[in-house]
C-alpha positions as CSV (number, residue, x, y, z in Angstrom):
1,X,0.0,0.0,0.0
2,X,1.0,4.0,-0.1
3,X,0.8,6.6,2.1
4,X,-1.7,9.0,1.3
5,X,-1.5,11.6,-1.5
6,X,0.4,14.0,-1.4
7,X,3.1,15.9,-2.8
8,X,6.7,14.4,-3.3
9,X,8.8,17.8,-3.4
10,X,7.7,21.3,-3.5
11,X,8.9,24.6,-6.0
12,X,12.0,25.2,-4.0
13,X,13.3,21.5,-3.7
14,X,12.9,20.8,-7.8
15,X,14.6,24.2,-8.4
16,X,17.4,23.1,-5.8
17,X,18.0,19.8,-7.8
18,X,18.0,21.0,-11.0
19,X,21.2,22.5,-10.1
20,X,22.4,18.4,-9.9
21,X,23.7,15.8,-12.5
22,X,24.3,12.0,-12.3
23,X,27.9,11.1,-13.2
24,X,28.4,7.3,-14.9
25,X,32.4,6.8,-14.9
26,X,32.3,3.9,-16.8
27,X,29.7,3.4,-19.2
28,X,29.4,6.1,-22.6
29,X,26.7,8.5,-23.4
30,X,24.8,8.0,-26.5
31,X,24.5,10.6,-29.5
32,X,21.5,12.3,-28.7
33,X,22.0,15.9,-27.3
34,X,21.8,16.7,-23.5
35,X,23.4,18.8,-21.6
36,X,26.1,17.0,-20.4
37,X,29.6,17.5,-22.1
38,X,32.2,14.9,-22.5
39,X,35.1,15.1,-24.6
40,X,34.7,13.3,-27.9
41,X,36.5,12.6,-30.8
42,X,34.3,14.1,-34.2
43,X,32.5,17.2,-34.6
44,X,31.2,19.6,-32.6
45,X,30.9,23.2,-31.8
46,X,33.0,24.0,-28.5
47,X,36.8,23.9,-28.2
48,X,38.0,21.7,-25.3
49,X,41.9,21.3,-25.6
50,X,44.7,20.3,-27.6
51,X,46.6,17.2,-28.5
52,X,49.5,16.0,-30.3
53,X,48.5,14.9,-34.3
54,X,49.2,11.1,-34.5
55,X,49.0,9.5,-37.9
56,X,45.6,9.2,-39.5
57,X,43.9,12.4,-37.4
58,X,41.6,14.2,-39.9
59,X,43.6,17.0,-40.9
60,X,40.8,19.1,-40.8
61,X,40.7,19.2,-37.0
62,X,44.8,20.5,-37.2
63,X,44.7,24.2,-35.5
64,X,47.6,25.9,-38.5
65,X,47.7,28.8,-36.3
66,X,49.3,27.0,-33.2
67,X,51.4,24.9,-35.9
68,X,52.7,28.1,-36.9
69,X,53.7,29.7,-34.3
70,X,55.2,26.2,-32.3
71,X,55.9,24.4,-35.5
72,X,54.4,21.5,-33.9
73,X,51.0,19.7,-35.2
74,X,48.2,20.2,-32.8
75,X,44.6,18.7,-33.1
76,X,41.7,20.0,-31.6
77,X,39.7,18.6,-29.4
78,X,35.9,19.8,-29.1
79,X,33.1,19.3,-26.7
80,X,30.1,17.0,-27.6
81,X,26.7,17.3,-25.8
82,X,25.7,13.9,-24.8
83,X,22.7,11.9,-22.9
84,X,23.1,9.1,-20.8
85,X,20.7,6.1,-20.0
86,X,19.5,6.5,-16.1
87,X,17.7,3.3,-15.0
88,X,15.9,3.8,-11.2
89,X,14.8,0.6,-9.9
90,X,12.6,0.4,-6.9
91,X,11.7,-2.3,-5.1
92,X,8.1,-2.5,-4.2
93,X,8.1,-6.0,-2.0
94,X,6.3,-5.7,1.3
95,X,8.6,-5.3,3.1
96,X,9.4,-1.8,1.7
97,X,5.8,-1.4,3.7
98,X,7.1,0.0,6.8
99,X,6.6,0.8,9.6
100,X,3.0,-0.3,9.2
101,X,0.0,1.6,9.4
102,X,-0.7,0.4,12.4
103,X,2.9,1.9,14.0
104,X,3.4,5.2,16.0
105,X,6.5,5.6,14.1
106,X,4.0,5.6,10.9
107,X,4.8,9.1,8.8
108,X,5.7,9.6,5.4
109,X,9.3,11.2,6.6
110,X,9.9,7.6,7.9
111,X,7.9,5.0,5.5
112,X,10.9,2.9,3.8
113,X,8.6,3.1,0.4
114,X,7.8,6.7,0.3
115,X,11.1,7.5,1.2
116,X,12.4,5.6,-1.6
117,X,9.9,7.2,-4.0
118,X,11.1,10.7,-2.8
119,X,14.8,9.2,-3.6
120,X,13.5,7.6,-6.8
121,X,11.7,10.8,-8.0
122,X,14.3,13.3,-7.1
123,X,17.2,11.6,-9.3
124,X,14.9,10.9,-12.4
125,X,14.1,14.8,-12.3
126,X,17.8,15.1,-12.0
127,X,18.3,13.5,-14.9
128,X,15.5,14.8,-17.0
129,X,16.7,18.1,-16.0
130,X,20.2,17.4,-18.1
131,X,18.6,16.0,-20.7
132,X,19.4,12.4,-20.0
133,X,17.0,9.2,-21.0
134,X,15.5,8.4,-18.1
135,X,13.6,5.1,-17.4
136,X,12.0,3.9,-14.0
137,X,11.1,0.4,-13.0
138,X,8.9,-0.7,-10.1
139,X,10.9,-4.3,-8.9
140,X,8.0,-6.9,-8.0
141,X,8.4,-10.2,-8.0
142,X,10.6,-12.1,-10.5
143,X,10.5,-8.9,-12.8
144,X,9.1,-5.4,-13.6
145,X,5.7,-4.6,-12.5
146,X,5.2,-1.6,-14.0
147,X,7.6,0.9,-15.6
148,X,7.7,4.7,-16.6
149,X,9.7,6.1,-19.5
150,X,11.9,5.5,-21.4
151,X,11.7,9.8,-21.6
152,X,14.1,12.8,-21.9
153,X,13.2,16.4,-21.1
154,X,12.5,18.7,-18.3
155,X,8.7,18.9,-19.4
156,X,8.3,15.1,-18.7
157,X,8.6,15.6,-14.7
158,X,5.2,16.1,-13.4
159,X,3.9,13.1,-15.6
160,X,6.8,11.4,-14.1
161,X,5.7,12.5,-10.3
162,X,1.9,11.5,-10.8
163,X,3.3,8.1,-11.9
164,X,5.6,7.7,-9.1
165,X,3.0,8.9,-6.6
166,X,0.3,6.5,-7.5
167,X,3.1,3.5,-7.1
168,X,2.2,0.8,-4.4
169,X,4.2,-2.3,-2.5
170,X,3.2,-5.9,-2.5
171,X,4.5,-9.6,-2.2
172,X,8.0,-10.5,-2.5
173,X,10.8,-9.5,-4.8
174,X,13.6,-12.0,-5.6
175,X,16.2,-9.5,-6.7
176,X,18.3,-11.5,-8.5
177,X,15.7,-13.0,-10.7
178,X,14.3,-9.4,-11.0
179,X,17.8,-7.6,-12.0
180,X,18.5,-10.4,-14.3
181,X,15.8,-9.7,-16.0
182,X,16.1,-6.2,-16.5
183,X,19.5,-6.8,-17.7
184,X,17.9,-8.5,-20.3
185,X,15.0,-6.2,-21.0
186,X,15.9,-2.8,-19.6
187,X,17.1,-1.4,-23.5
188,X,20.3,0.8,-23.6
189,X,22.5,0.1,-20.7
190,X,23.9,3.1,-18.6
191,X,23.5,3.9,-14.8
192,X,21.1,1.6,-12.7
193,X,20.1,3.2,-9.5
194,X,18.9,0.2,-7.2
195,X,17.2,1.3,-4.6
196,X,15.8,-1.6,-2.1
197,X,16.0,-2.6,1.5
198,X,18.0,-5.6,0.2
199,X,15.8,-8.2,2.3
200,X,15.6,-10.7,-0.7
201,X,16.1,-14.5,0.7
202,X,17.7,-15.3,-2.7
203,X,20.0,-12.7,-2.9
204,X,21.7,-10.2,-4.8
205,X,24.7,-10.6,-6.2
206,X,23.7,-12.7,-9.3
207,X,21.4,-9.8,-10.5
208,X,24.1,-7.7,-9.7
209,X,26.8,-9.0,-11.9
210,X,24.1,-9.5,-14.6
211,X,23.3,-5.9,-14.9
212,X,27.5,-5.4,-14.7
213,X,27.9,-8.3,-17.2
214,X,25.9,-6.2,-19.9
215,X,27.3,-2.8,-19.8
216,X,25.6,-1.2,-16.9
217,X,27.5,1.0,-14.2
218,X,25.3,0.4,-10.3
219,X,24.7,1.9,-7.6
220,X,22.8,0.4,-4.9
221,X,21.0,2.9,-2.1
222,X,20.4,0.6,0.8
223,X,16.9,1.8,2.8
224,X,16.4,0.4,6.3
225,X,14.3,2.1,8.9
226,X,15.7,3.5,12.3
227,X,13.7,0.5,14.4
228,X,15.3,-2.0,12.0
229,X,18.7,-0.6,12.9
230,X,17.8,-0.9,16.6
231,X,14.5,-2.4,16.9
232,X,12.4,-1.2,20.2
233,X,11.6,-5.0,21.1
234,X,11.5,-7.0,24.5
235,X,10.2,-10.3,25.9
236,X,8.2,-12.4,24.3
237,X,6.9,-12.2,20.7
238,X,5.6,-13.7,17.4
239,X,7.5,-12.3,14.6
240,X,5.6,-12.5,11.6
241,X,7.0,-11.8,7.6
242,X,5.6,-9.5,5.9
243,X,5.9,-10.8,3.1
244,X,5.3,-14.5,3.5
245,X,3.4,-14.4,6.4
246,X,5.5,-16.8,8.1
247,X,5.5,-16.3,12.1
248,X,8.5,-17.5,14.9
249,X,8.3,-17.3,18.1
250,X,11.2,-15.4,19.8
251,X,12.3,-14.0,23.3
252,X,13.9,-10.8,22.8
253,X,16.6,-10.4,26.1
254,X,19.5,-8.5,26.1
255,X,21.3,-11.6,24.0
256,X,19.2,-11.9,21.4
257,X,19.2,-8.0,21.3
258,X,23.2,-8.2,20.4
259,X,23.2,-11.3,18.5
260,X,20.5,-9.3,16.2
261,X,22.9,-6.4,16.1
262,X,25.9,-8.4,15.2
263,X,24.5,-10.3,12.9
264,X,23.3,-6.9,11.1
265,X,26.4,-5.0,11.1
266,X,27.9,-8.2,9.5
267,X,25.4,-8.5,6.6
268,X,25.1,-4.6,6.0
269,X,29.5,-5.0,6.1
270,X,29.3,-7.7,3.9
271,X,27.5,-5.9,1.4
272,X,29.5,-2.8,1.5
273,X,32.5,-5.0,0.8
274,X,31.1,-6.8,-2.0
275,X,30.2,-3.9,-3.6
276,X,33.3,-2.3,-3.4
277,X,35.0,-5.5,-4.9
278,X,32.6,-5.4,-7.6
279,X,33.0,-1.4,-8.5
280,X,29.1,-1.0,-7.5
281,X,29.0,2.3,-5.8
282,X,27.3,1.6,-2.4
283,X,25.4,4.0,-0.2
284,X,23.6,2.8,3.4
285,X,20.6,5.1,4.4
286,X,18.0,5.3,7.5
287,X,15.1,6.7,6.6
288,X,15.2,9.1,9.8
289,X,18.1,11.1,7.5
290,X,17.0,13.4,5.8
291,X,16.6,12.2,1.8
292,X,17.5,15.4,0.7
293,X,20.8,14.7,2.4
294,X,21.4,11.6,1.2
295,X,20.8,13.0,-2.9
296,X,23.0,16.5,-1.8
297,X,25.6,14.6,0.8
298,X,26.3,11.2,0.3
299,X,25.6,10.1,-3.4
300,X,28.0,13.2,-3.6
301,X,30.7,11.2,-1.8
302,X,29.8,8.1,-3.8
303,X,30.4,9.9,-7.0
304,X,27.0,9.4,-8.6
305,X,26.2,13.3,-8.2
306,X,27.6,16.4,-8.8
């Protein structure tokens, strides 16, 4: 389900990020024209800089005024507008659900899912701001559930925040099924922005390395809640998935409290590690941060915005 309607961002906040760009370091921009600029060789319209003629440089591109004063062969190089292929993947499993409607902690500031929409939302207009191709994928199940775009333009973003606000979780996602599969279906390769909880019993890393294997630079924004982090539980209780439904029975003592902890800070490690390995840029969140912080602070530090 979704928290009631309402507005993602206001005047001030879409101004503020239109002043933002996503940076892929290792996949290329394709021809059509954006606003981002990346040296190229070819044709263009803006000098960038010089470098030493090699055999076979088209002789057309040698600057004769800086050969005849240095008597040295100098080719220009020019700046290219480009676009690049954004991919925002949200996972809408259950457990993206919370806290729950029935929870105190209950707001939209703190619901994993509307914070991810916010997230999800704020980087596509981002992206259509610079002219990039933008495409946004609801993760359900084995697959895509529903998907926006693909689009370019800054005109496209309040179709793009009707569709995002009308979004809704449900079920289970296997991630690695899912990613696979948009490996295989999600069109021109470019930066995937995965943003999940992670709690997939299958996994991850198989998806991952799929989307890698065909040409796709990720980054992976890791939601968890504050009472997931350090959960306000004691004595005894049934545990039940919210997902599967599936209950245990647990006592919840100052032992269990730890083990829970350790076991946590191990898996959320883990997964830090393995994305560094893997070149996946990697970026832990609690939805009682602000998200403009984590769009303005520490995808900055993760060099995935500028």
């Amino acid at each position: 389900m979704t928290m009631p309607a309402e507005r993602l961002f206001d005047e001030s906040t879409l101004r503020k990020l239109e002043q933002l760009s996503l940076i892929a370091h290792k996949v290329r921009a394709g021809v059509m024209k954006g606003e981002r600029r990346s040296v190229r060789r070819g044709t263009s319209i803006e000098f960038a800089d010089y470098r030493d003629y090699t055999h076979g440089d088209d002789l057309r591109r040698l600057d004769w005024n800086v050969y005849a004063r240095l008597e040295r062969p100098f080719i220009k190089l020019l700046e290219e507008e480009e676009d690049l292929a954004v991919h925002i993947l949200l996972d809408a499993s259950e457990s993206m659900n919370w806290p729950p409607a029935t929870s105190p902690a209950r707001s939209s500031e703190a619901h994993k899912f509307r914070y991810g929409q916010r997230l999800a939302a704020a980087l596509a207009h981002i992206a259509l701001s610079t002219g990039d191709r933008v495409t946004l994928a609801l993760l359900s199940g084995d697959g895509v559930a529903e998907r926006w775009g693909p689009s370019r333009g800054r005109g496209q973003t309040l179709r793009l925040l009707g569709w995002v606000e009308g979004l809704q979780t449900g079920g289970t996602t296997d991630l690695n099924a899912a990613l696979r599969d948009y490996a295989l279906r999600g069109g021109r390769p470019g930066l995937a922005l995965l943003i999940s909880d992670m709690f997939s019993p299958n996994g991850y890393r198989q998806g991952l390395n799929a989307l890698q294997g065909r040409g796709y630079e990720v980054a992976m924004i890791h939601i968890l809640s504050p009472d997931e982090v350090s959960p306000p539980l004691a004595g005894d209780l049934r545990l039940i998935d919210s997902e599967t439904g599936a209950g245990q029975d647990v006592t919840v003592d100052g032992a269990m409290r730890d083990l829970y902890l350790r076991r946590l800070r191990e898996w959320r490690d883990g997964m830090a590690a393995y994305c560094l390995n893997r070149d996946v840029h990697y970026v832990a969140v609690e939805t009682g941060t602000p998200w403009e912080s984590v769009i303005l602070y520490a995808l900055r530090r993760a060099g995935v915005v500028r």
